[in-house]
DOSE-239534 format. One record per residue (C-alpha): x, y, z; residue in one letter; residue number from 1. Coordinates in Angstrom, 1 decimal. Layout:
BEGIN
X:Y:Z:a:NUM
...
***
This chain:
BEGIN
58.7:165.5:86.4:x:1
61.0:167.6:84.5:x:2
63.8:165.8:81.7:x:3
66.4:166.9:84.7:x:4
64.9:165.7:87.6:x:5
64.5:162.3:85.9:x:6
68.0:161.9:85.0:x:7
69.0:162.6:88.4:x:8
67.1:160.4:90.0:x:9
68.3:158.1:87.6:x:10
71.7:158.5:88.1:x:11
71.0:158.2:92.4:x:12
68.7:154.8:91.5:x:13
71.7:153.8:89.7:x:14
74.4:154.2:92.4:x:15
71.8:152.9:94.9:x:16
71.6:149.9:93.1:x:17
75.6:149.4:92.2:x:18
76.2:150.0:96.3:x:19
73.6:147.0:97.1:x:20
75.3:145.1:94.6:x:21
78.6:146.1:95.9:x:22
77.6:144.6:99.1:x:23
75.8:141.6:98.4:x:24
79.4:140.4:96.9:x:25
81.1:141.5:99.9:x:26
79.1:139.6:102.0:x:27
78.7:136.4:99.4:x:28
82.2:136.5:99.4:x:29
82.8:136.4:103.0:x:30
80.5:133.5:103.7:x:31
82.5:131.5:100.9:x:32
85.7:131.9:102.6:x:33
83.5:130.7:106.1:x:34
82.6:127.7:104.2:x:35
86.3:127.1:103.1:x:36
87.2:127.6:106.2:x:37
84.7:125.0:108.3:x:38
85.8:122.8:105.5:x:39
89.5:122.9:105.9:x:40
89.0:122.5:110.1:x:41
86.4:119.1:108.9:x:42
89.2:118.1:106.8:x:43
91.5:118.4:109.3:x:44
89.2:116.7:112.1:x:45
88.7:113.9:109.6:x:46
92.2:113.3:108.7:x:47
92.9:113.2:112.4:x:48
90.3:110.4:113.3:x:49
91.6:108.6:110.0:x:50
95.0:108.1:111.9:x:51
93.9:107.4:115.7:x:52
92.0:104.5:113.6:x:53
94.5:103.3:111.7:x:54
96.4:103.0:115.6:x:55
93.9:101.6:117.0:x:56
92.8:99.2:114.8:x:57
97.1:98.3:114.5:x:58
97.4:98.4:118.0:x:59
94.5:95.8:118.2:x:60
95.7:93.5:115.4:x:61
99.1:93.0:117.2:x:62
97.0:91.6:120.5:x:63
***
């Protein structure tokens, strides 16, 4: 393999690699915000069920 050809295929391996790397942000990044996201909307569920409780068990204590 000539001092050229090497180079170049350097250089493509290179790019190759940046591209994949590129990606596997893109999609680690878009998971993380899924995460966030199923966290807020437990948060949210959580917060909700904290309050019918504290009804409930206020609507039972006055019985």
């Amino acid at each position: 393999m000539e001092e050229n050809d090497f180079k170049r295929l350097l250089e493509v391996s290179a790019a190759d690699t940046q591209a994949m790397i590129k990606f596997s942000h893109a999609e680690l990044d878009r998971r993380i915000h899924a995460v966030e996201e199923r966290a807020r909307t437990l948060e949210e569920s959580v917060h909700r069920l904290q309050a019918r409780m504290d009804r409930l068990e206020a609507m039972t204590a006055t019985q």
